[in-house]
C-alpha positions as CSV (number, residue, x, y, z in Angstrom):
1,X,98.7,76.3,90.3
2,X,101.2,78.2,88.6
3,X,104.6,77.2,87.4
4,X,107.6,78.0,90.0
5,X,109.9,80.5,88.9
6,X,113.5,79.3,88.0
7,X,115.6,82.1,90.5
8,X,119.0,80.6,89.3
9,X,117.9,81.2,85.6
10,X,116.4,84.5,86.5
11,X,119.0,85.7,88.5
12,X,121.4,84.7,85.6
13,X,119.4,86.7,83.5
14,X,118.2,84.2,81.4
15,X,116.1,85.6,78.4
16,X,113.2,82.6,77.7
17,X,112.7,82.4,81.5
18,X,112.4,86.8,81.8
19,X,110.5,87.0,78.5
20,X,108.0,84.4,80.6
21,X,107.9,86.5,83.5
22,X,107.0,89.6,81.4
23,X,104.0,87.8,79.6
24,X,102.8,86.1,83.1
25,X,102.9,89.6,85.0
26,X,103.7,93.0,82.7
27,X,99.9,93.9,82.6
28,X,99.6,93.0,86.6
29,X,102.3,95.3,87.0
30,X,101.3,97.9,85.2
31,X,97.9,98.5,86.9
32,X,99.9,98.2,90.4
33,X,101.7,101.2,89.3
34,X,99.2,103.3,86.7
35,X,98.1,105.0,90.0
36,X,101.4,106.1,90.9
37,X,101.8,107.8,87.3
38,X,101.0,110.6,85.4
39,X,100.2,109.0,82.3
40,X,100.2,106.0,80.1
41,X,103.4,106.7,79.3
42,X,105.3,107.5,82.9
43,X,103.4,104.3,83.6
44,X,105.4,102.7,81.0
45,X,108.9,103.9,82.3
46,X,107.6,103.0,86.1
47,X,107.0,99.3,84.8
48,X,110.7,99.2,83.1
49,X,111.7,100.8,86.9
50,X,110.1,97.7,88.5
51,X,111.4,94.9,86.4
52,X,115.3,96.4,87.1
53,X,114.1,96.4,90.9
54,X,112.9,93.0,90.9
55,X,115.8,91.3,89.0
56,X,118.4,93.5,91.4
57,X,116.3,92.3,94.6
58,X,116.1,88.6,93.8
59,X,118.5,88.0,96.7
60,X,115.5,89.5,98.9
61,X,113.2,86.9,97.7
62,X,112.8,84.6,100.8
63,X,110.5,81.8,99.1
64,X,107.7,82.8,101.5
65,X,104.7,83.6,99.7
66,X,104.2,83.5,95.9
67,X,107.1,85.0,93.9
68,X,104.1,86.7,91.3
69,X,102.9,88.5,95.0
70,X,106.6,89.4,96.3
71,X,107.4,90.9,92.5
72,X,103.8,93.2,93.1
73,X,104.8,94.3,96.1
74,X,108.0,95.2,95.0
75,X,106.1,97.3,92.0
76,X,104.4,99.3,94.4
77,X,106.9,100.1,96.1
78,X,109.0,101.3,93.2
79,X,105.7,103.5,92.4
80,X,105.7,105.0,95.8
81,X,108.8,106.1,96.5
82,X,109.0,107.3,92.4
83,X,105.6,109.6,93.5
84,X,107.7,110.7,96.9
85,X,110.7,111.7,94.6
86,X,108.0,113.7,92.5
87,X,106.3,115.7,95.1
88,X,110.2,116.8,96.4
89,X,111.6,117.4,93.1
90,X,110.0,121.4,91.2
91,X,108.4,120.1,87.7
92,X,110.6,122.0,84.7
93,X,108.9,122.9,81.6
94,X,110.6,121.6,78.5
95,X,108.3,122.8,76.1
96,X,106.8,126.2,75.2
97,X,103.6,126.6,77.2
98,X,102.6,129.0,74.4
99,X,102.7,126.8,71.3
100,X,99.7,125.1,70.9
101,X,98.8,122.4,68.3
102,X,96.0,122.4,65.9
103,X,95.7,118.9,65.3
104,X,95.6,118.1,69.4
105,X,93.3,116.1,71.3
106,X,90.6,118.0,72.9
107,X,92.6,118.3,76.7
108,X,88.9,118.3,78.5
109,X,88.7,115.0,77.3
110,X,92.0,113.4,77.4
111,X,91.9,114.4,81.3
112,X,88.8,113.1,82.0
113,X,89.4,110.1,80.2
114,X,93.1,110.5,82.2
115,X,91.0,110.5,85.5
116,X,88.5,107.6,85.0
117,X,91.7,105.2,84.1
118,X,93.4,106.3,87.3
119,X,90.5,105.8,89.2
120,X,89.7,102.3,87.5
121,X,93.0,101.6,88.1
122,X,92.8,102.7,92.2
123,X,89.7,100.7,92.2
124,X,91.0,97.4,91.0
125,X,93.7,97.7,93.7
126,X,91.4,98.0,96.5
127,X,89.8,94.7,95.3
128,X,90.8,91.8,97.6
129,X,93.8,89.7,96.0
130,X,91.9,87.1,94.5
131,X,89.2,89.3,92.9
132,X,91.6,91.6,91.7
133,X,93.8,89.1,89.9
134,X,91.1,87.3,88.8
135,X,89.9,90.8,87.2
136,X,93.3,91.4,85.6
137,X,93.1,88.2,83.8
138,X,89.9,88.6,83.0
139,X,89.2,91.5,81.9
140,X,92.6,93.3,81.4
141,X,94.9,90.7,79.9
142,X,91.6,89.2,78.5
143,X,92.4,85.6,79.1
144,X,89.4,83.3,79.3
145,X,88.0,81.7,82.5
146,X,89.6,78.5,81.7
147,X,92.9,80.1,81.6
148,X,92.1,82.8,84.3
149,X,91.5,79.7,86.6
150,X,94.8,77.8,86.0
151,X,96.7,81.0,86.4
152,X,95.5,81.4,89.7
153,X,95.3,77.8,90.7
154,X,91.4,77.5,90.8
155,X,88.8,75.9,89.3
156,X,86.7,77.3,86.8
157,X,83.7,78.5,88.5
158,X,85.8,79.5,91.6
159,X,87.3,81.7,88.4
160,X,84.3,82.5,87.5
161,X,83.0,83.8,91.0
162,X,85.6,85.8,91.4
163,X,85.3,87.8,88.5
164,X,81.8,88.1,88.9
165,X,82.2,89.1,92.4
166,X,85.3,92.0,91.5
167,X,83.0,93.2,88.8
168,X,79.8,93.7,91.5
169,X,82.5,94.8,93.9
170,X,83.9,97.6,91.7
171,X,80.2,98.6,90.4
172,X,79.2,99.4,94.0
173,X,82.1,101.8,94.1
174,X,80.7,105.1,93.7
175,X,84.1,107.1,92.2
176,X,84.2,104.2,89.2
177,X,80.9,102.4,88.3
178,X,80.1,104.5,85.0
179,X,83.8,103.8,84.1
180,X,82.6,99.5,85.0
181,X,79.5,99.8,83.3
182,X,81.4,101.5,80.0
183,X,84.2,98.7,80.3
184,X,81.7,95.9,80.6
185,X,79.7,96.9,77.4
């Protein structure tokens, strides 16, 4: 299983015990709120969002339920109501639409390769809890299966099944499987 989290610590704000926190669960994070974002980089500033919610809402944390599952669920939520804000809120240029750059990525390619990570990333959250944490050890943080098992308190071919499972899953999912078979190469 995994280690408890110290709340007094991380209520106090105390730096070893958050820097642990960010290692055990900035990449899970991240791909609970990459389909809420624009890009890479608002997915960036909607993690740094999440981690302010979650240490100002330790007080809501009941000890029901695994702290790692209460601090996704929070993400989401952040990632949610930052897309509601979004859709209410006019974009504003802050650049000259004009000015284009010779040395620029081809933008037929960066938004195709924009739209397969947002779809990977919708994909892997449809994935039933265990898979999908299993896959984001896996394959995103790219921990091995002896790791991947301890992290989520199984044993090594349970670890094992459930990545293999998560990858077959996401493979039979018709708006990703190029983007699987690509990443599993």
């Amino acid at each position: 299983m995994t280690d408890p989290i110290d709340l007094e610590r991380l209520a106090a704000r105390d730096r070893a015990v958050l820097d642990e926190l960010v290692k055990k669960l900035g990449v899970r994070i991240w791909w609970v709120v990459r389909p809420y974002a624009d890009d890479e980089d608002h997915t960036d500033d909607l993690v740094s969002d999440c981690w302010v919610a979650i240490l100002e809402g330790l007080d809501q944390y009941r000890g029901v339920g695994s702290f790692d599952s209460w601090a996704l669920a929070v993400s989401e939520n952040v990632g949610r109501m930052r897309l509601r804000a979004a859709k209410r809120r006019p974009e504003t240029a802050l650049e000259d639409p004009t000015s284009v750059l010779d040395d620029a990525p081809d933008p037929e390619e960066e938004l195709m390769q924009k739209e397969r990570r947002k779809a990977l990333a919708c994909a892997i959250n449809e994935l039933p809890e265990r898979e999908r944490d299993a896959i984001m050890l896996h394959m995103i943080e790219e921990r091995d299966i002896p790791e991947t098992a301890e992290a989520i308190g199984v044993s090594r071919p349970v670890a094992r099944s459930l990545v293999e499972r998560g990858m077959a899953r996401l493979c039979r999912m018709e708006q990703v499987r190029q983007c699987v078979m690509d990443w599993m190469d």
